[in-house]
C-alpha positions in Angstrom: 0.0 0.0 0.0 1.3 3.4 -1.1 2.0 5.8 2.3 0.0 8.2 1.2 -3.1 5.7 1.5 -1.6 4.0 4.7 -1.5 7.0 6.3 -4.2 9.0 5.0 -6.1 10.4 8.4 -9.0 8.0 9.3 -10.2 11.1 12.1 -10.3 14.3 13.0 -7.5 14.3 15.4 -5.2 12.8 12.6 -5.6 16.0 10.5 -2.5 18.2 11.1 -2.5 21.5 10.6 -6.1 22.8 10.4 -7.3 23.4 14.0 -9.5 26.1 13.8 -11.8 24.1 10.8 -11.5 21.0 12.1 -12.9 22.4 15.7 -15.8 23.8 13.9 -16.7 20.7 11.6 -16.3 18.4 15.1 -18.6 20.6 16.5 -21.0 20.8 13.0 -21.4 17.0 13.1 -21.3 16.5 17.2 -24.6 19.1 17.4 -25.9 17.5 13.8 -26.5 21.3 12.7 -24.8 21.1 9.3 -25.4 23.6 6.4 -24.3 23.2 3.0 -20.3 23.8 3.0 -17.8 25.1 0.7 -14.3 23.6 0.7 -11.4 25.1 -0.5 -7.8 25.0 -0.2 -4.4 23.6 -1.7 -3.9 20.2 -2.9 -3.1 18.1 0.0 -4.0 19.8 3.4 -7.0 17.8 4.3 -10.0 18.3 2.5 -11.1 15.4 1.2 -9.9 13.2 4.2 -11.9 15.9 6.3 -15.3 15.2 4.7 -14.8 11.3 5.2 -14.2 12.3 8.5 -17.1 14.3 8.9 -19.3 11.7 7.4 -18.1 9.5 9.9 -18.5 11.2 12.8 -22.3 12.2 11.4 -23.4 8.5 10.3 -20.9 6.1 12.4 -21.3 2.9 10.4 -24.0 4.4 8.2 -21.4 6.6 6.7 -21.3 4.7 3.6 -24.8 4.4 3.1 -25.4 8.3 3.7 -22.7 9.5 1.9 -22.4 9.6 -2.0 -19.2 11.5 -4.1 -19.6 12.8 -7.5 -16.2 13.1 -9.2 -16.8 15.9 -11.0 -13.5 16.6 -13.4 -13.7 13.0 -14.5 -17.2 12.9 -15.3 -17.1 16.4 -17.1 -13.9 15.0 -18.6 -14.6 12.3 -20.1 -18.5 12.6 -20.7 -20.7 10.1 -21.3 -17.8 7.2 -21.7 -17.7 8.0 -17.8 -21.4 7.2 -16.9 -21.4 4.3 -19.2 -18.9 3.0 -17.5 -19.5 3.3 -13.9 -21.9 1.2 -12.4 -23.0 3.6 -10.4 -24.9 5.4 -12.4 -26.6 2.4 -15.0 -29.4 2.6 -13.6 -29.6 6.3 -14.0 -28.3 7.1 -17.2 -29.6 7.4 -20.0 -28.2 7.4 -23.6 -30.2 9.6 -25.5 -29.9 12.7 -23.0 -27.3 15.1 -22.9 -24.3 14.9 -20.6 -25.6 18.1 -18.4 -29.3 16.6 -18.3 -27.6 13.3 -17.1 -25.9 15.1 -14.2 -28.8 16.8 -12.9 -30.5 13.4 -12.9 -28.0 11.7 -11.5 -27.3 14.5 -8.4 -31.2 14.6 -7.9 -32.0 10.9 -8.1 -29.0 10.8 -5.2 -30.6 13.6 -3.5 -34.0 12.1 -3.3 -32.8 8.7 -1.4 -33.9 9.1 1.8 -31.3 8.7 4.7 -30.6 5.4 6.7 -31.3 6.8 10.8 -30.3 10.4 9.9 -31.9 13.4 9.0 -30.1 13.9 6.4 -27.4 12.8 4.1 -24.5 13.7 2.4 -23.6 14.7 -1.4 -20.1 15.6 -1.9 -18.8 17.1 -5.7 -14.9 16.5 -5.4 -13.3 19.3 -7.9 -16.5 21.1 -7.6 -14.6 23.8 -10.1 -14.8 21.4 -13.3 -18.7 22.2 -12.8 -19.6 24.2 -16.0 -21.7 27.3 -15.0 -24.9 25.5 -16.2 -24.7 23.0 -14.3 -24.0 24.6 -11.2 -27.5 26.6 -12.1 -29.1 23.9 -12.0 -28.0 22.4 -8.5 -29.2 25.3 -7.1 -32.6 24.7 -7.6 -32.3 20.9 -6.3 -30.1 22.4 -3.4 -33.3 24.7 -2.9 -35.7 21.7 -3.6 -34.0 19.1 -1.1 -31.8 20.9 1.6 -33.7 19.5 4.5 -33.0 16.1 4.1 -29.7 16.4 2.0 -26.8 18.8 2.9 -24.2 19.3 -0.7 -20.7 19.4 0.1 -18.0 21.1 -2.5 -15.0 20.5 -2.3 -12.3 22.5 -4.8 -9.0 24.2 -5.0 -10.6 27.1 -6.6 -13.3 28.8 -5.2 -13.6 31.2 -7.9 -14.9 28.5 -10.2 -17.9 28.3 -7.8 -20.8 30.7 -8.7 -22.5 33.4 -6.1 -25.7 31.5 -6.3 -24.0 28.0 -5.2 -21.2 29.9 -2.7 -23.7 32.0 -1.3 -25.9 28.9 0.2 -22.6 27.3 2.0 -20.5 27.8 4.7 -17.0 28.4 3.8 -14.2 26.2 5.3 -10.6 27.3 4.3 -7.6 24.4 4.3 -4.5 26.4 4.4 -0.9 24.8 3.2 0.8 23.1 5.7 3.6 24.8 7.8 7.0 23.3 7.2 7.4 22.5 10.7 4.2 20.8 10.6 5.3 18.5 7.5 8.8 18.2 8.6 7.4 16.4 12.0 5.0 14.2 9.8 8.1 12.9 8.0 10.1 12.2 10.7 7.4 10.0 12.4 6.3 8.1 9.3 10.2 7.2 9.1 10.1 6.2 12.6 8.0 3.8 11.6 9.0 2.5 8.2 12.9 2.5 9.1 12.9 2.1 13.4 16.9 1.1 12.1 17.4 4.3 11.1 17.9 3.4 7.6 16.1 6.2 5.7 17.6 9.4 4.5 19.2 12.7 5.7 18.2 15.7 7.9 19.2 17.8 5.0 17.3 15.5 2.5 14.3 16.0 4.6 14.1 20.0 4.8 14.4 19.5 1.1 11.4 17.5 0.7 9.8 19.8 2.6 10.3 22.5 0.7 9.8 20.9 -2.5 6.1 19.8 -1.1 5.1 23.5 -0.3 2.9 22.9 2.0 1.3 19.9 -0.1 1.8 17.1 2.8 0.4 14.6 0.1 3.2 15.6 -2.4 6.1 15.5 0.7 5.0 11.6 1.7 5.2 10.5 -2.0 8.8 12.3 -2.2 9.2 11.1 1.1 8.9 7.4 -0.2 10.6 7.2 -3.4 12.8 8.7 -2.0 14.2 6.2 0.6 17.9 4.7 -0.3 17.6 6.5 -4.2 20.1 9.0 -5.0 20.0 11.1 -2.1 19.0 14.8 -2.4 20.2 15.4 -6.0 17.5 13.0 -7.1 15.1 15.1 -4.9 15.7 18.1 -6.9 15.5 16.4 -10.1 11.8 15.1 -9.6 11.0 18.6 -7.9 12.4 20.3 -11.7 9.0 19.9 -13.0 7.3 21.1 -16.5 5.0 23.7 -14.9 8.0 25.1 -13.0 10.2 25.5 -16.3 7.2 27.5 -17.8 7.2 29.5 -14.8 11.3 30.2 -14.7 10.1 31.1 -18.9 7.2 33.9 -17.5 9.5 35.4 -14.8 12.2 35.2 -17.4 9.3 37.8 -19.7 8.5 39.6 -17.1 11.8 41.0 -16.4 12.3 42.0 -20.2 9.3 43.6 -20.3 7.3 41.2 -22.5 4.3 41.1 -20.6 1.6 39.9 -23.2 4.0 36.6 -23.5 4.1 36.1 -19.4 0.4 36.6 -19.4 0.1 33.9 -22.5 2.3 31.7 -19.7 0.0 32.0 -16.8 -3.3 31.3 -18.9 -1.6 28.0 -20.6 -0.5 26.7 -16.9 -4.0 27.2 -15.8 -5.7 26.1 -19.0 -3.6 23.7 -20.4 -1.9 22.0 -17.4 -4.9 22.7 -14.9 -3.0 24.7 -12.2 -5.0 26.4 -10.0 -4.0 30.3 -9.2 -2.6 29.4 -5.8 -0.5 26.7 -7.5 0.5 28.8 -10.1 1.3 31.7 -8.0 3.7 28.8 -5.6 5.5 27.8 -8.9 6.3 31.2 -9.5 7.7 31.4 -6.0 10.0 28.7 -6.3 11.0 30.2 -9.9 11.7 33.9 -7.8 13.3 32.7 -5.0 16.0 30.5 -7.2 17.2 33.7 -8.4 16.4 36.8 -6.6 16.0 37.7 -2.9 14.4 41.3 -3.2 12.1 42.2 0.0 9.5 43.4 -3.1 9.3 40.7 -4.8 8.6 38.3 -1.8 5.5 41.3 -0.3 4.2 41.9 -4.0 3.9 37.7 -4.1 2.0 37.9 -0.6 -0.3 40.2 -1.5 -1.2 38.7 -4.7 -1.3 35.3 -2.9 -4.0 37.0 0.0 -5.8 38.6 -3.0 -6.5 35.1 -4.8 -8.1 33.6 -1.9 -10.8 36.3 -1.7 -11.2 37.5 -6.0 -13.3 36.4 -8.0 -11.6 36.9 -11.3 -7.9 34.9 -10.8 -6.2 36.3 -14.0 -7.1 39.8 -13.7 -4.4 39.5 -9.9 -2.1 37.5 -12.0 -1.7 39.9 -14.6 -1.6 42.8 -11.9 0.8 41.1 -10.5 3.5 40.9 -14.0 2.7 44.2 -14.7 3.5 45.5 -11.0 7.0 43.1 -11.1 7.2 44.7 -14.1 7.3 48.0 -13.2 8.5 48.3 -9.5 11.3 45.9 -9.8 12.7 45.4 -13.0 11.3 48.6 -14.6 
């Protein structure tokens, strides 16, 4: 079994990192008072694993029964292929109807069923933010139509892909990246356990995982595993050299000639193309800055364009402030 399943929290109190959510979800499904929620945050700080926790702190061993996920990137994806597919949905689907017609069957049918010694049940849209503004119209009417005995979780790394009319009807819940410290810890006790002979790899090699992960506690336990007894830390930095980083390196690289129109073009084809989120696309940039200048500016104009993109709701209009004021104020 891979670590990041073998040690993938089972509760509440293995989620590191996230205190003051966690306290309020604990309390959300101790009192059973549980509105719709809206779940954002980086890849790999607890989301998911949160909302299995939740569900099994609401249903016990019901959880399974009261519970349904929607995997909404791979169903928007790959289309009809996906339903006909999954068994899931065979009894729902139906050939002649379009894909978004489908999904509001599907999510209403799932809705409807009534829930095993609860008052409610749960219906959870993983990558909410693949949801194509249609569709996300139209589960707001069966939001509307059945929020007393089912509560809709979304779950996304990019809340601005979420309309008003869906965000507006849940309760936010932030998952911020993981402090190094945190992470760091996490390591050292899941080698503790897989090499008690010590047999693993370096302090150094460690802090570089670490930083490589950027607060992604997923990404540091995969490094953290291919990792053991394989070329040390220049491996490390080869696997962390990814494609999205070199394009990146290529729009900082723009930026400080002045070509802003071909940055921009960089930012929207690592969002469109390779599917990066703003927040990830902002943290590639800051490894890309920080492996070849240290200017104070640089670092506050990053952190104010990273504390703008968790509150906008037009990500490329912050990104392209943000060339245009590197631009200016630092190389201009």
């Amino acid at each position: 079994m891979l670590w990041i399943e073998q040690y993938r929290p089972a509760s509440f109190d293995e989620i590191l990192g996230q205190d003051p959510v966690i306290s309020r979800m604990r309390s959300a499904a101790r009192t059973g008072s549980l509105p719709h929620l809206l779940i954002t945050g980086p890849a790999g700080t607890g989301k998911s694993a949160a909302v299995e926790c939740l569900a099994r702190e609401l249903f016990g061993e019901r959880s399974g029964e009261n519970t349904t996920t929607i995997q909404v990137s791979d169903l928007f994806e790959q289309g009809k292929k996906y339903l006909e597919g999954n068994e899931r949905y065979a009894h729902i689907f139906r050939k002649e109807e379009s894909l978004l017609t489908n999904f509001k069957n599907i999510t209403r049918w799932y809705a409807s069923v009534r829930p095993l010694d609860a008052e409610f049940r749960l219906l959870i849209f993983e990558g909410a933010s693949a949801l194509p503004r249609e569709a996300q119209q139209g589960l707001r009417r069966i939001m509307e139509r059945y929020s007393r005995t089912c509560r809709f979780i979304y779950v996304t790394t990019r809340s601005s892909g979420i309309i008003p009319a869906i965000s507006s009807r849940c309760l936010p819940f932030f998952f911020s990246p993981l402090s190094p410290a945190v992470i760091e810890e996490r390591l050292q006790s899941i080698l503790s356990r897989e090499c008690p002979e010590g047999l693993g790899i370096s302090t150094d090699e460690i802090e570089l995982i670490v930083q490589a992960a950027g607060g992604d506690l997923r990404k540091a336990i995969m490094l953290l595993e291919v990792s053991i007894g394989v070329e040390g830390g220049a491996g490390l930095i080869r696997w962390s050299q990814t494609e999205t980083g070199q394009i990146a390196q290529a729009a900082l690289a723009a930026i400080e000639k002045g070509d802003l129109p071909s940055a921009i073009r960089k930012f929207e084809t690592l969002m469109i193309e390779y599917g990066l989120t703003s927040r990830e696309l902002l943290s590639e940039f800051r490894i890309a800055v920080r492996k070849g200048y240290h200017d104070p500016r640089l670092v506050t104009l990053l952190a104010e364009t990273d504390y703008r993109l968790t509150r906008c709701n037009n990500e490329y209009i912050q990104l392209n402030s943000m060339a245009a004021r590197i631009a200016q104020e630092i190389f201009g």
